[in-house]
C-alpha positions, 0 to 999 in steps of 0.5 A: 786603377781607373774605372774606365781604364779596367773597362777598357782592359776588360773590353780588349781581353773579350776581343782576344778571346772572341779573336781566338776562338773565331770561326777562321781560327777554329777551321784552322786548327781542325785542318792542322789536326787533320794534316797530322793525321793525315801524314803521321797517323795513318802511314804509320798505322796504315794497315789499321781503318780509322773511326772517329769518337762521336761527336768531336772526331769526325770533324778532323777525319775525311768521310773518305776514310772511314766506314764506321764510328764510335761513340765513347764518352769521356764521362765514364772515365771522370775520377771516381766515375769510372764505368763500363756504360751498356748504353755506350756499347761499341760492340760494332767495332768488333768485326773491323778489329777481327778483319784487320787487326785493330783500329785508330780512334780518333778524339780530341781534347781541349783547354790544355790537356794532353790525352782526353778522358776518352782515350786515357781512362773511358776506353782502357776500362772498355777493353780491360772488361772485355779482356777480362770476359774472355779471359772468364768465358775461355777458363783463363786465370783473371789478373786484374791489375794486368788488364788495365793499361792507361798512359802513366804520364796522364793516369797517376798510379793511385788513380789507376789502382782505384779503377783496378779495384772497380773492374770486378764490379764492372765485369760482373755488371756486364755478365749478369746482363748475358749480352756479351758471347766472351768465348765468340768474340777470343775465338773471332780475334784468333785468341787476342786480347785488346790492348790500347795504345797512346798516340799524339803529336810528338809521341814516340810511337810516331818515330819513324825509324831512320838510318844512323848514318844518313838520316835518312827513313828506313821504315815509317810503318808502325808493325807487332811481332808476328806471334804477338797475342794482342789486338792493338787499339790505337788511341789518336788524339790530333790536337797537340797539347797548347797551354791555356788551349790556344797557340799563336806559332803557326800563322793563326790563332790555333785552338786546341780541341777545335772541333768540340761544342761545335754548335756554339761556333760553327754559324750551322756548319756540319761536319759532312758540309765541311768535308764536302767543301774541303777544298775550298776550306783548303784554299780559303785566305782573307778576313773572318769575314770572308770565311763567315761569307763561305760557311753561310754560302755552304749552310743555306746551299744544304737548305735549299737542297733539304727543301728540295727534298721536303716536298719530295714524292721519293722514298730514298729523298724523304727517308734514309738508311731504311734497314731491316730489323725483322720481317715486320719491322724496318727502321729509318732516318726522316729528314727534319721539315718533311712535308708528306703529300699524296704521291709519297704516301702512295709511295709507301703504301707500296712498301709499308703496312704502317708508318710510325714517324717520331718528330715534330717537324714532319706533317702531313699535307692539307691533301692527305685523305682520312685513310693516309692519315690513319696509314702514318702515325705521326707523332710529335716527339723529337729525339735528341730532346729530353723533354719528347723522351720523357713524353714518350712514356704517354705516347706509347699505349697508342703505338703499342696498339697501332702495333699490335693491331697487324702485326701478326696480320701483315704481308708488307713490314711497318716503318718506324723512324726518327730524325736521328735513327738511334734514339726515339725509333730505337726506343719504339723498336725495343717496345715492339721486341720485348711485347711481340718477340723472343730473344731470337726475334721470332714472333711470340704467339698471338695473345701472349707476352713474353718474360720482360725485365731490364735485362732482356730489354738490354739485351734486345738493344745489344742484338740491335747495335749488333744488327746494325753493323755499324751504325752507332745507335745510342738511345738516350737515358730518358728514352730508355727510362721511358721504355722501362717505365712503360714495359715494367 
C-alpha cells in the first residue's frame, strides 16, 4: 500500500483516539458512572455508607456522601502477587462496618475488564486474613478454603485454590506483626465476619424485586436475614464492561474506567474542583472546547484562592487538618507555595514550641528574623517524590536532635507536617515514637531509648492510622526504608 495512504491511515486512528479519551468524553463517563451509583447503588444498599477506593473512586462518588476512603491497591491482587500489605492497612474501616453494618467501596477498571484486581482479588484476600484472625484469636476452627470469596466469573478456580494455599502464610505474616486485636474487632462486629460482595451494571444483585403480575417494585432494598453472621462488603465497580474500554451508545464516546491516571487527562482538574462545580459540569453542551474553556476557568479560579492563602497570616488557611498525635506531638497538611512571614509565625509561636515543615515549596519571608528561623525548620523534602523519601534518611540526624532537644522540656506541642499528611510527616512522626515512646505512647525516660525493631515501628503506624480515624495515611515504600534504615 501506499506510503502516504498508511500515513494518513495512521493520522486518522490518532485522531479517533485522541477523540475518545477527550477531556469532554472523559467527564462524560464519570458522570454516567455516577448516575448508576447514584440511582442503583446506594438505594439498593442505602443502609451501607459509601468509601470510595483512592485514587480512582473518588471521582465518581459525590463528597457529600462519603466521610471516609480506602486505599487498596490492585497490585497486591495481580497473579502469583497476592499479599496482605501492612503498608495498606484500612484498619479504619473498622468502626463504620461495626455502626452500620458494612460498607460499599467504590472502583473503577479500565480497557475491558469487568471487576478490577481490587475489588476481585486484593480486597477478598483483606478479609479472608482478617476472618481468619478472629476466627484464631477467638479458638474457632480455621477452614481456609471456606475463608476466601472471589467472584468465579473473574477469579478461575486454579487461581483461587492458589491464593488458598497463600493465606496461611499471610495470616502468620500479620500476627507476627501483633497489630491486629482479632478477638476486638469479632467481639465490636457482634461476632461477624467479612464477606464480599460483587456488584456492577447489570449485576443481579441490583434486581429490584417486582410484582409478577403488574411489573411493577416491590422492593428495591438489597437486605440479610436477621440472624445472618456476616458483615457484607459491598464491592461497586460503576464503569460498565465496554470492549476495547470505549462504547459510542450513549451520545458520547464513553470510556470505561474514565477516571484513572487522571494526571495524564484532567488539564489540572481535582477531584474536590470537579464536585464543587458539579452543576455546572451537569449542564455543560458544545465543543471540547468549551468544556477545556470551563476546566481552565475552574483550575486557575482554585489558584487564585491558594494564593491567596499563600500569604496568609492564619493558621487554619496555611496549614490543614491539624490532629493531636501526642500531648507533644500534632500533625498537619501545609499547603504547596506558602510563603511564611512574620504575622503567621507570631501566630504559631502561640501554639507551637516547634515547626518542623517537610516541602520544598514552602519558605520563609526576607522579613523572617533569626530567632523565627530557628522556631520553624523547614526542610526541602516533598512527599509523594521517591527521590526526597530517599533523601530523608540524611535529613533525619538533624530533625531527631531538633527534637529531642525540648521534647521533655515543652509546655506547647511541635508541629510537624507535610504537603500531603501521610507520607514524609508520618515518617518523622514514626522516628519520634519509636526514639521517645513506649508502645502506649507515653514518654520514655529522658536518655534512655527504647527496644526498636520493624515490628515495633509497624506497630507504631498501626496505632497511628487507628488514631487517625479515618484519614488514609499511606507512607510510601521509600520513606519507610528511610526510617527503618535510619531507627536500625
Amino acid at each position: 500500500m501506499d506510503k502516504n495512504i498508511l500515513r494518513s491511515l495512521d493520522e486518522v486512528k490518532k485522531e479517533l483516539r485522541k477523540e475518545d479519551r477527550s477531556l469532554r468524553n472523559r467527564i462524560e463517563s464519570i458522570l454516567f458512572d455516577n448516575n448508576f451509583l447514584e440511582h442503583k447503588v446506594i438505594p439498593t444498599f442505602h443502609k451501607f455508607p459509601v468509601v470510595p477506593n483512592e485514587r480512582c473512586g473518588v471521582w465518581y462518588c459525590d463528597p457529600q456522601n462519603y466521610k471516609q476512603t480506602s486505599y487498596f491497591k490492585s497490585t497486591d491482587g495481580h497473579i502469583n502477587q497476592w499479599d496482605f500489605n501492612t503498608r495498606r492497612l484500612n484498619f479504619h474501616l473498622f468502626p463504620l462496618l461495626a455502626d452500620n453494618g458494612g460498607i460499599i467501596i467504590v472502583d473503577s477498571t479500565r480497557r475491558g475488564k469487568k471487576i478490577p484486581d481490587a475489588l476481585s482479588k486484593t480486597i477478598p484476600i483483606w478479609c479472608a486474613v482478617l476472618n481468619g484472625l478472629m476466627l484464631k484469636d477467638t479458638n474457632q476452627d480455621i477452614a481456609y478454603d471456606q475463608l476466601l470469596y472471589v467472584p468465579p466469573e473473574t477469579v478461575s478456580s486454579s487461581e483461587r485454590s492458589r491464593m488458598v494455599k497463600r493465606l496461611p502464610e499471610l495470616i502468620e505474616k500479620v500476627e507476627r506483626l501483633n497489630i491486629f486485636d482479632g478477638k476486638a474487632v469479632y467481639e465490636s462486629l457482634n461476632q461477624r465476619l467479612l464477606r464480599p460482595f460483587w456488584i456492577y451494571p447489570g449485576s443481579d444483585l441490583l434486581e429490584s424485586s417486582k410484582d409478577v403480575f403488574t411489573g411493577e417494585i416491590v422492593n428495591q432494598e438489597w437486605s440479610l436475614p436477621d440472624d445472618s453472621d456476616i458483615i457484607p462488603i459491598i464491592l461497586c465497580t460503576v464503569s460498565y464492561q465496554a470492549q476495547d474500554g470505549v462504547d459510542k451508545r450513549n451520545g458520547f464516546t464513553y470510556h470505561q474506567g474514565a477516571a484513572d491516571d487522571h494526571e495524564l487527562w484532567s488539564n489540572g482538574l481535582e477531584p474536590d474542583m470537579f464536585w464543587k462545580h458539579i452543576d455546572e459540569f451537569k449542564a455543560m453542551k458544545g465543543s471540547d472546547e468549551n468544556i477545556e474553556q470551563l476546566v481552565d476557568e475552574i483550575t486557575k479560579e482554585e489558584e487564585v484562592k491558594k494564593l491567596g492563602q499563600k500569604g496568609s497570616s492564619s493558621i487554619t488557611h496555611a496549614f490543614e487538618n491539624i490532629d493531636i498525635i501526642t500531648k507533644e506531638i500534632q500533625l498537619a497538611v501545609v499547603i504547596d507555595g506558602l510563603t511564611i512571614k512574620r504575622a503567621l509565625v507570631e501566630e504559631l509561636k502561640k501554639s507551637f514550641s516547634k515547626v518542623i515543615i517537610l516541602s520544598d515549596t514552602v519558605k520563609l519571608s526576607d522579613d523572617i528574623d533569626n530567632n523565627s528561623i530557628s522556631f520553624i525548620k523547614i526542610y526541602p523534602l516533598q512527599s509523594g517524590s521517591k527521590k526526597s523519601s530517599k533523601k530523608l534518611r540524611t535529613k533525619l540526624i538533624e530533625i531527631d536532635q531538633d527534637v529531642r532537644s525540648i521534647v521533655y522540656d515543652i509546655e506547647k506541642p511541635i508541629l510537624i507536617c507535610c504537603n500531603s499528611g501521610k507520607d514524609m510527616s508520618i515518617g518523622v512522626i514514626l522516628i519520634v515514637l519509636s526514639k521517645f515512646y513506649t508502645q502506649n505512647w507515653q514518654l520514655v525516660e529522658e536518655g534512655k531509648t527504647p527496644s526498636i525493631s520493624k515490628i515495633t515501628i509497624r506497630k507504631h503506624l498501626t496505632t497511628v492510622i487507628a488514631h487517625l480515624q479515618g484519614r488514609n495515611v499511606n507512607p510510601s515504600r521509600a520513606t519507610l526504608n528511610s526510617v527503618n534504615s535510619y531507627l536500625m
